[in-house]
N, C-alpha and C positions, 0 to 999 in steps of 0.2 A: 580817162583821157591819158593818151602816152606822152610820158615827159618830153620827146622832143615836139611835140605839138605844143604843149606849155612853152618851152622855150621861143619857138615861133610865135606863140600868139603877143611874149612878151616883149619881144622884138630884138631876139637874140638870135642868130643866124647861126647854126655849127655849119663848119664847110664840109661837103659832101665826103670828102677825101678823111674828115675825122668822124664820120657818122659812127662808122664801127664801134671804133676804139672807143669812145666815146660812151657809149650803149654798155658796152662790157664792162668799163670800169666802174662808169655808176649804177649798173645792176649789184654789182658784186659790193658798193658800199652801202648801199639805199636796197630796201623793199618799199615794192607795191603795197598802199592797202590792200588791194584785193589778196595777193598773195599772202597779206602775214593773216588775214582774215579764214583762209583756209588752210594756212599750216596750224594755226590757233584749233580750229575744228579738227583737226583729224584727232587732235591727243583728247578730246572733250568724252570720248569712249571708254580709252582707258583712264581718265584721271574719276571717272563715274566708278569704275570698276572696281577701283582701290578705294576710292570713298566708302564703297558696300562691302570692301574686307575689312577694312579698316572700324565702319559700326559693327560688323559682324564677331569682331576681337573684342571691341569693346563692352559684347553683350555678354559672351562668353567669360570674360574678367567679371564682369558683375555677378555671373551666376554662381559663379567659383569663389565669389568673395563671400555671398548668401549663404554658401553649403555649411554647412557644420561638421568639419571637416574633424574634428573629435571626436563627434559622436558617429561619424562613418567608420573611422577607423575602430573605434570603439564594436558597434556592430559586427565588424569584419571577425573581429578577434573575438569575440561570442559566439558566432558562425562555425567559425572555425573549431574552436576548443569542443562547441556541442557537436559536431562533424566527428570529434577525433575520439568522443566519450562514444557516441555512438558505436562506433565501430568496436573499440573493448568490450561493451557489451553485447553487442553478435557475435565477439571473437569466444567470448566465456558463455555464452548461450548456447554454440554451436561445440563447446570441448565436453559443456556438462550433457547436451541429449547425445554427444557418441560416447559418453560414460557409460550412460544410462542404459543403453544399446548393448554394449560388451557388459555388464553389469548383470544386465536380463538372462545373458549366453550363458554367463558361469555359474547363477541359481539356479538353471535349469535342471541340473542331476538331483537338486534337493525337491523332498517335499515339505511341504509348511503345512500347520496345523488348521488355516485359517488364511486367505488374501489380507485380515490385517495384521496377523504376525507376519507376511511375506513384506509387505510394506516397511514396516517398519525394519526388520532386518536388511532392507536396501537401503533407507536413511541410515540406518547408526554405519553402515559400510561408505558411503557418500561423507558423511562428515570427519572420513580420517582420510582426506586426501590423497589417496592412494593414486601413482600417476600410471598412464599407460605405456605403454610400450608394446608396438605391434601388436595392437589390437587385442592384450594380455595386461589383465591388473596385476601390477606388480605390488606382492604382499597379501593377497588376495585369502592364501589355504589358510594362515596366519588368523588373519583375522576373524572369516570363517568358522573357524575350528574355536578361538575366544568366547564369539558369538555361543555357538552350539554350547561350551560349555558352562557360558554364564544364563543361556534364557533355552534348558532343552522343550519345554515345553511348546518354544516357536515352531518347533520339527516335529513329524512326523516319525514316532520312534519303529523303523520296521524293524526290529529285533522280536517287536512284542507276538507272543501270540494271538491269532483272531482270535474271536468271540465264537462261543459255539452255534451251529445254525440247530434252528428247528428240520423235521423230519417236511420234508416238500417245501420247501425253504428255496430249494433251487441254489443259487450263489449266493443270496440275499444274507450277510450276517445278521441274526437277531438275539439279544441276549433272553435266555430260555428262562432265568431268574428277574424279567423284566417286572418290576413297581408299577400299582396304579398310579401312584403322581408319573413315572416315566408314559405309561399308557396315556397318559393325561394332554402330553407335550405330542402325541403322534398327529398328523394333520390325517383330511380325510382317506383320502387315498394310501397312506399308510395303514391304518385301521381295517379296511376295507381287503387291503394283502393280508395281512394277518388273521384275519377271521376266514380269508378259503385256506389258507396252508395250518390255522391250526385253531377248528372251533371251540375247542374245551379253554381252552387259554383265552381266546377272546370273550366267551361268554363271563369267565372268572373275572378278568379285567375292567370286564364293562357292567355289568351289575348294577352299580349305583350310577347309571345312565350318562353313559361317555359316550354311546352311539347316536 
């Protein structure tokens, strides 16, 4: 019901000439229920909105209060340290096989008596740290030449003279002053050369039944 109907029904009379003025002064000091009824409702969306940030902080707070925030950090810093260990040793994995690499280059001109004096003579060079430089062991003859003269037997002496070959021998050295225990140590296929290129030797040899 509008207030000047209320006023009428209460038997208050505004004169026509103040209706206006009247209307505008007491809207402007007085609301309608119905109006304050839907200025209340329009904010009822946002004040819903802020409610659901506002638990949504508050869950966020809790979960953060839960963390163990010591032992994250703690974590992180284990992470990281094994992150930074790893990587030293790919850095020192990847110096020692291009050692090893240039290593292989400059044994090449040698011969070894044997692949495990060849081994070994790359260890005891490996454990004197020798650094590289352009793709060149620095101290390399040095050390080398040490080697050779403390273990010659690791080399391969070509100063020596060969062995004399038998007569159809072909290239094949054999020594012509060969021992039954040497005849002894010949596998088959050895044995088997030596009795076409030289049967008097192998019969002498084999006698007490080596064939």
């Amino acid at each position: 019901m509008d207030i000047l109907e209320m006023l009428t029904n209460a038997g208050v009379t505004i004169p026509e000439e103040n209706k206006a003025e009247f209307d505008k002064t007491f809207r402007k000091e007085f609301k309608h229920i119905a109006e304050i009824a839907t200025n209340n409702g329009k904010y009822d969306a946002e004040i819903k909105g802020l409610n659901e940030q506002l638990d949504t902080a508050n869950n966020k707070i809790q979960e953060f209060t839960s963390m163990d925030i010591d032992g994250i950090k703690k974590a992180a810093d284990e992470y990281k340290a094994a992150a930074e260990q790893a990587k030293v040793n790919a850095d020192k994995r990847i110096a020692e096989l291009e050692f090893d690499g240039v290593l292989k280059e400059h044994l090449m001109p040698f011969k070894f008596s044997s692949d495990y004096a060849r081994a070994g003579v790359m260890q005891e060079i490996k454990t004197k740290g020798l650094p590289l430089d352009n793709g060149k062991i620095t101290g390399f003859d040095d050390v080398i030449k040490s080697i050779k003269e403390a273990q010659p037997t690791a080399f391969v002496d070509e100063t020596a003279p060969p062995p004399p070959m038998y007569a159809g021998a072909g290239k094949t050295p054999i020594n012509k002053n060969m021992t039954k225990e040497e005849f002894s140590k010949l596998g088959y296929s050895e044995r088997l050369k030596l009795k076409g290129e030289n049967l008097a030797l192998y019969e002498q040899l084999s006698k007490k039944g080596y064939d």
